[in-house]
N, C-alpha and C positions, 0 to 999 in steps of 0.2 A: 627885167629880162634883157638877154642882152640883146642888141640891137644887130650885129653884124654876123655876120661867120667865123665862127673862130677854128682856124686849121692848126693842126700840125701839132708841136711840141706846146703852144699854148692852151689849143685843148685839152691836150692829157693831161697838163698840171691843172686848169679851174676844176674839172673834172673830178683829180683825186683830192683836191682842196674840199668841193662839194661832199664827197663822197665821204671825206674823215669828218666835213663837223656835221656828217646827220650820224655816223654810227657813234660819235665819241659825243652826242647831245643829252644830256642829263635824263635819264629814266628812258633813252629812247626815242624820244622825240624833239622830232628838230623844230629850227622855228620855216613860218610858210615860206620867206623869200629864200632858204636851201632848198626846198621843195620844188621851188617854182625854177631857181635855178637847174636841177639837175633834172626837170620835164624837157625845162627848155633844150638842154645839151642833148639830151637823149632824140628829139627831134626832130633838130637842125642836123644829126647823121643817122634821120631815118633808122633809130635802134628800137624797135617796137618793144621786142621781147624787154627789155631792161624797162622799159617807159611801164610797160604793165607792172612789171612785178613793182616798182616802183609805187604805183597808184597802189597797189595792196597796203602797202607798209604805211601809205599816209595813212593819220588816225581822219576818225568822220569827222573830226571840230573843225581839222584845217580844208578839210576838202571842198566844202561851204563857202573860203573865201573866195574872192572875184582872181588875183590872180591865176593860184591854181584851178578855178574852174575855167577861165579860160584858155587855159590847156589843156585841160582835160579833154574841151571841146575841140580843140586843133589835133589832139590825137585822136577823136572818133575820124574826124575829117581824113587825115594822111590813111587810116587804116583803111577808110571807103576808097579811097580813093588810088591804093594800093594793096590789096589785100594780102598778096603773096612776097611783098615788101621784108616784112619779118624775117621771112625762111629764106628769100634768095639773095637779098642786100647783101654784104658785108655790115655785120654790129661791132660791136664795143663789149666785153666779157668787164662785166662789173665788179668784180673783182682785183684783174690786173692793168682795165684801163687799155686793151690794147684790138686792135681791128682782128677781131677773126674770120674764118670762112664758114660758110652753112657746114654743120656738124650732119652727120650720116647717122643711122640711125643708131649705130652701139657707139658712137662716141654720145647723142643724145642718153643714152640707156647710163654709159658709165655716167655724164654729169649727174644724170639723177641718184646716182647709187654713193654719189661723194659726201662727205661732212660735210657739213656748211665751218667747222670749225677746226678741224685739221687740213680740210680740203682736200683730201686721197682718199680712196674708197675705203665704206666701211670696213671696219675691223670688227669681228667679231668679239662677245654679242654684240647686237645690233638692240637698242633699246627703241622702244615708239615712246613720244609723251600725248600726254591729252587729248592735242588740237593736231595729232596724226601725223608730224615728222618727226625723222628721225635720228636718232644721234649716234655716236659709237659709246660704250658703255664708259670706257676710261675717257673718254672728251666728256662726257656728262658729269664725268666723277669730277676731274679738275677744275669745271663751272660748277660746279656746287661746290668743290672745297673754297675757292678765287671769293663765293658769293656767303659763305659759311666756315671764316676761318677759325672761329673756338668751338666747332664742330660738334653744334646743339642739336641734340636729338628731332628730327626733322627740318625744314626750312622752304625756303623759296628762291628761283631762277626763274630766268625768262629764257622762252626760247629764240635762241639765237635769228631764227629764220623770222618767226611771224611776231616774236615781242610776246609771247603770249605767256601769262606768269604759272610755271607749275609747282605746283604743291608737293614736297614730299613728306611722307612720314617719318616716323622711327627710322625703317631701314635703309632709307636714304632715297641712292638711286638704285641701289639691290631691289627695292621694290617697285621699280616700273617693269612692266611686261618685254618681252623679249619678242622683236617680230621674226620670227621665222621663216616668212613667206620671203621678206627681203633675205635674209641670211642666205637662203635656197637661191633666191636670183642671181645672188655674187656667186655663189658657187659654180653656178650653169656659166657665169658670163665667163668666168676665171677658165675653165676646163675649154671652151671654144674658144677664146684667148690664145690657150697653151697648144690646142690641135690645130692654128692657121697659122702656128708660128711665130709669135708676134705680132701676125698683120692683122687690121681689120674682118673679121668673120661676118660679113653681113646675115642678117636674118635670113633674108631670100635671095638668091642673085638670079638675075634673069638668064645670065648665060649656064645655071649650073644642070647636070643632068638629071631630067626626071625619072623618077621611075616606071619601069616599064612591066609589061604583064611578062607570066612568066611562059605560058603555053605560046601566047603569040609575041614573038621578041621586038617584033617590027611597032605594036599598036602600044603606047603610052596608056597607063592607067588612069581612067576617066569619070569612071563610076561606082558605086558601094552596091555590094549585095546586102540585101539588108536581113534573108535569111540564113545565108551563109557567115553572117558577120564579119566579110574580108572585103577589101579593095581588090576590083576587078578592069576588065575593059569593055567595051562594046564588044567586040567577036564574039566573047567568051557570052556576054547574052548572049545574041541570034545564036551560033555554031556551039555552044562552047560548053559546059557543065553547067551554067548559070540560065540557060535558055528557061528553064521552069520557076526560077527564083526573079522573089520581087527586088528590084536594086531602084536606086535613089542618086539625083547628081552627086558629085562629092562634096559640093559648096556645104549643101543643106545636110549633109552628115556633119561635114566640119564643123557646122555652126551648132550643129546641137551638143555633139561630144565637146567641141570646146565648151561649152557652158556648162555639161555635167562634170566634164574637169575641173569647173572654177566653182562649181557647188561643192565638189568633192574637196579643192583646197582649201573654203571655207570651213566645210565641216572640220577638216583637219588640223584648220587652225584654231577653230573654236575649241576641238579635243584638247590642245595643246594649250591653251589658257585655261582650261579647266585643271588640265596636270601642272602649272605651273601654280596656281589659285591653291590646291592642293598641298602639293609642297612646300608653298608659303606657309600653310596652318601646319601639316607635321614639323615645322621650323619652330613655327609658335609651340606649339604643344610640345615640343620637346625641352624649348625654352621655360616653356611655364612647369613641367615635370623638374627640370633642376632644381628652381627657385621654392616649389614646393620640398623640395628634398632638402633644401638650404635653411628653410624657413623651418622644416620638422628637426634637423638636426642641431637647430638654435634654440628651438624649445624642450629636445629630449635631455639636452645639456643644462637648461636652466632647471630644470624640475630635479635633476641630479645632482646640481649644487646646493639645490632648496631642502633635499632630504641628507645629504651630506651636513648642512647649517644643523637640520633638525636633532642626528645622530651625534654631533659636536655637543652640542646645546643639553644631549640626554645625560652622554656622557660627564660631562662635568655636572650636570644637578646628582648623578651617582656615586661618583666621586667626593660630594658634599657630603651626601648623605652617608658615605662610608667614615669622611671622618668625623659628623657629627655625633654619629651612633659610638664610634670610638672612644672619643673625646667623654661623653658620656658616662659610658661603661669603666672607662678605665678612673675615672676622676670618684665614682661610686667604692671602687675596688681601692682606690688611696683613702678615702674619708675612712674605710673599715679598718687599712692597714695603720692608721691615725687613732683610731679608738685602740685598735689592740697595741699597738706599742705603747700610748700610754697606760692603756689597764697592766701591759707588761712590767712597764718600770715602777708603775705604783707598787705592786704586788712583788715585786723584787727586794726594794726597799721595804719592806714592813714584812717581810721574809728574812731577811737581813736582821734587821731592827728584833725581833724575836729570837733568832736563832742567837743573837749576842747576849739579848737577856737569859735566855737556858743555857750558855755556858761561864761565864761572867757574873752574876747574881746569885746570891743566898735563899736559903729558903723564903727567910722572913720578905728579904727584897722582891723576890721574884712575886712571890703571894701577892704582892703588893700592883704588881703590872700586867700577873699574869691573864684576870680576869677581862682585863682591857684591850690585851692583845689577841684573845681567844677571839672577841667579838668581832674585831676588825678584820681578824683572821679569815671569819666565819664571810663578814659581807663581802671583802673581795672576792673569796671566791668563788658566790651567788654573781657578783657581778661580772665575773669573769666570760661567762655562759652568754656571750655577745652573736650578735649576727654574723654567718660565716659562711662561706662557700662549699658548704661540704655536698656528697653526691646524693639527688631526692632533694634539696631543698627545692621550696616554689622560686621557681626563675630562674636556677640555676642555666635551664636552656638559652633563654633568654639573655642570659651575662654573660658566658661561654664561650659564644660566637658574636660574629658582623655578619649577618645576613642583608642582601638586597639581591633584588631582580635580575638574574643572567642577560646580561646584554643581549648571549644570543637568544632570549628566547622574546625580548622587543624585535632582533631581525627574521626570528621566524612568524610573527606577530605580524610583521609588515608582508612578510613574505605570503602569510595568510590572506591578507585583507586585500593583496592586491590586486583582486577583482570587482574589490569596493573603493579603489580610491587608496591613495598613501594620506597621511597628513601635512596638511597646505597646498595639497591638490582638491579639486572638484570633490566632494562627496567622502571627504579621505575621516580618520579619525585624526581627534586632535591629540597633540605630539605630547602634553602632559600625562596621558593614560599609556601611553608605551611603556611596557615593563610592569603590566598591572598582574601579570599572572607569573606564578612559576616555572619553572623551566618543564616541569612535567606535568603543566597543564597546558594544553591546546587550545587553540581558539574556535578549532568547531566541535571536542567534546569536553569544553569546561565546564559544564552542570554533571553531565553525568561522572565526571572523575571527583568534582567535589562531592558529590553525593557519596562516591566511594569511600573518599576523605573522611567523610563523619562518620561513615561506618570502621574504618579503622583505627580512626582515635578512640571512640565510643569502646573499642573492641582492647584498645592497649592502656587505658586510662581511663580513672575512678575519677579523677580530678583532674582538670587542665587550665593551666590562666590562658586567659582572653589573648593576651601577646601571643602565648605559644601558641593557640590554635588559631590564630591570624597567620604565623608566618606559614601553618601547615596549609592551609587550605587558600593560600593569595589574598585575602579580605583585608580592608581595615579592620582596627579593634571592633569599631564601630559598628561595622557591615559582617563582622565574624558572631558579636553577639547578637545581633538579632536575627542570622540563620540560624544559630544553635535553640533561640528561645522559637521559631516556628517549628521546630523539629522537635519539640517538648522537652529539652534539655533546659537545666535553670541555672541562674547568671547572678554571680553577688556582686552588684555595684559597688560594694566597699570594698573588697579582698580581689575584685574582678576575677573571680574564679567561676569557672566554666565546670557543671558536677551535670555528668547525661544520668539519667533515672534508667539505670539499670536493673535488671533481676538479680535476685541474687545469685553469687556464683555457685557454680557447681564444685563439689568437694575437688580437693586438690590433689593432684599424682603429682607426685616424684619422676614421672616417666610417662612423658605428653603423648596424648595418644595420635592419629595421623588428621584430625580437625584442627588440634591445636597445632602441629607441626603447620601445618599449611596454611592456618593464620598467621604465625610467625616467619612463616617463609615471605607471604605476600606483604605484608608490614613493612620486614626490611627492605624488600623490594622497592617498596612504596619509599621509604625512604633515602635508600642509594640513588634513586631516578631524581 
């Protein structure tokens, strides 16, 4: 500590020397002999107000040491021993280091209403943290950004004034509360500011005019009527309209309305962190409505590209099957056209070969060849009688066309089911069975249109292969012969022909009467659909 008196221009430099290495001290904290130095300084020019706030900011570990509690103890001392030392001395503004004069009460009002960090009155908003001071909104933002440069979703600052560490979240500093009551202050202090002109508006000034009553102009207002709920004066009791009404000093009114005013501020401020606590969650909740909407429209997209895969995927297995079934049918239709051209050529020649013997040959000669040619003549053309595509042969339906499943009626399949689920969603049907039915079978009356099915084949047909009445009725072979065999209809596994046990028919007209018209009407029907 130092020993001497330090005046003049060498105390303001130890001073601000003291004063930069405790704010510029690592987390905050300086070491005890800055402490102990800037108790001492504050001291030795009688600066109480700085010596306290000072003692605040020390942390408890170092306050414990023997230097600084021995100052500690020399400022309870000067403060006994001067009480009103503080407010009428000249101090030291710890800030710029320089002597100023006892402050009045709105320059006391504006220092309290300054940033500790811009130093000029707040600027609106006005943010409170934690430990109850306060900041301007954009100085809070600039220490959190200084304290948070890759600008990670919440973080941490100290407050500038007491060191005190605040937390923030997600929102940053958007999420501390807004003091309003200060806000309201600057307002009031700015507007009396602007109506003194510049100058100082003090609170109360002793020389300013009171108000006076208004019946008696001479008697100053003194006392509350407490029924009439107005400021009155004495006359106006004894003499005056209030002589029957109960009145009260005006102290002990003031002091009560001042306090139900400062109730009423509370509440108001309380209302107002209830509205802002509010607004914070329709913030969230609107937030969280988007990201649901974000999140549904990422999944109405995948399930759409999942059945787009599935219609891809159909499409080519029908595509196969068209040219499997082709490939088939047509390579059946060359092995025939293969038999008859050779039965053609064989029988051409040995046509030939005869026709030369009857014009060419003698009697004796020919007798001689004739018998041999007859025969050959004879087998070829027993053998000629080959399998052929004529109209009524069995299968010809079958050979005739490429039948498969109308795509659109897998997309009205889906279109059906999708109150159950599509396939490769939850509950859906799986994507090999699309396309199991015909285009003029439905998916919620395909029993009863198949049933109709067997009644009009049964109705147009004595005989049917198992192929044809699969492609009529949507079934595999498989699944077509054995509805026909529960339905009493009988099924040859070797020829696979489908014969329903009919009655016998009824004698035949030339000229159908209006039952058979309208079986043949519905037939075609049945089969254009």
């Amino acid at each position: 500590m130092p020993s001497a008196v330090v005046m003049g221009e060498n105390y303001d430099k130890l001073l601000e020397q003291c004063e930069a290495q405790e704010l510029e001290a690592p987390g905050g904290i300086a070491t005890p002999q800055v402490y102990a130095q800037l108790l001492a300084l504050y001291l030795l020019h009688n600066d109480m107000n700085n010596a306290r706030y000072l003692w605040k900011r020390i942390p408890q570990a170092i306050k414990t040491r023997g230097e600084v509690r021995f100052l500690r103890k020399e400022t309870r001392k000067q403060a006994n021993r001067n009480p009103s030392a503080a407010g009428a001395a000249p101090r030291m503004d710890i800030r710029t280091g320089q002597m100023v004069r006892s402050s009045s009460p709105m320059e006391s009002l504006e220092k309290q209403l300054s940033c500790p960090i811009c130093l000029d009155m707040f600027t609106k908003p006005v943010v409170i943290l934690p430990c109850q001071h306060n900041l301007c909104r954009s100085c809070a933002s600039d220490l959190y950004d200084s304290r948070n440069p890759y600008h990670f979703s919440g973080g941490i600052f100290r407050c500038p004034t007491c060191r005190f560490e605040v937390v923030l979240d997600r929102h940053g500093v958007h999420g501390l509360q807004r003091n309003l009551l200060v806000e309201n202050i600057i307002d009031i202090y700015k507007q009396q500011q602007e109506g003194g002109g510049g100058h100082e508006a003090p609170l109360k000034a002793k020389d300013s005019q009171e108000p006076m009553c208004h019946e008696h102009e001479d008697e100053k207002i003194n006392i509350y009527c407490i029924t009439c709920q107005v400021p009155t004066c004495s006359l106006c009791k004894v003499f005056g309209a209030h002589k029957d009404c109960e009145v009260q000093p005006l102290q002990n009114v003031y002091q009560t309305q001042k306090a139900e005013l400062s109730n009423s501020i509370e509440m108001l401020m309380a209302g107002n962190s209830c509205i802002q606590a509010l607004l914070t969650q329709m913030e969230d909740t609107c937030k969280t409505i988007q990201e649901n909407s974000q999140r549904q429209k990422q999944t109405l997209g995948e399930k759409f590209d999942l059945l787009y895969a599935i219609l891809e995927e159909r499409k080519g297995q029908l595509l196969d099957r068209i040219v499997q079934e082709q490939d088939e049918k047509v390579r059946f239709l060359r092995s025939l056209v293969q038999q008859h051209t050779e039965q053609l050529q064989a029988s051409t020649k040995l046509m030939d070969e005869a026709v030369q013997t009857m014009e060419k040959s003698g009697t004796a000669e020919f007798l001689l060849t004739a018998k041999q040619l007859i025969g050959q003549t004879k087998e070829a053309a027993k053998s000629s009688l080959l399998q052929r595509p004529e109209p009524g042969w069995p299968g010809q339906r079958r050979w005739s066309r490429v039948s498969v499943p109308d795509p659109a009626a897998s997309a009205a399949m889906c279109h059906a089911c999708e109150g159950k689920g599509v396939a490769g969603f939850e509950g859906g049907v799986e994507a090999q069975n699309y396309g199991c039915l015909p285009p003029y079978l439905s998916v919620t009356g395909a029993e009863s249109t198949r049933r109709r099915a067997f009644g009009l084949v049964a109705q147009a047909y004595t005989s049917i292969t198992a192929d044809d009445f699969a492609a009529f009725v949507g079934y595999s072979v498989e699944e077509a012969v054995k509805g026909v065999v529960s339905q009493g209809w009988q099924a040859d596994p070797n020829t696979r022909m489908v014969m329903p046990q009919k009655p016998d028919p009824p004698p035949v007209s030339l000229v159908p009467n209006e039952q058979q018209l309208a079986r043949l009407t519905d037939y075609v029907a049945f089969l254009e659909n």
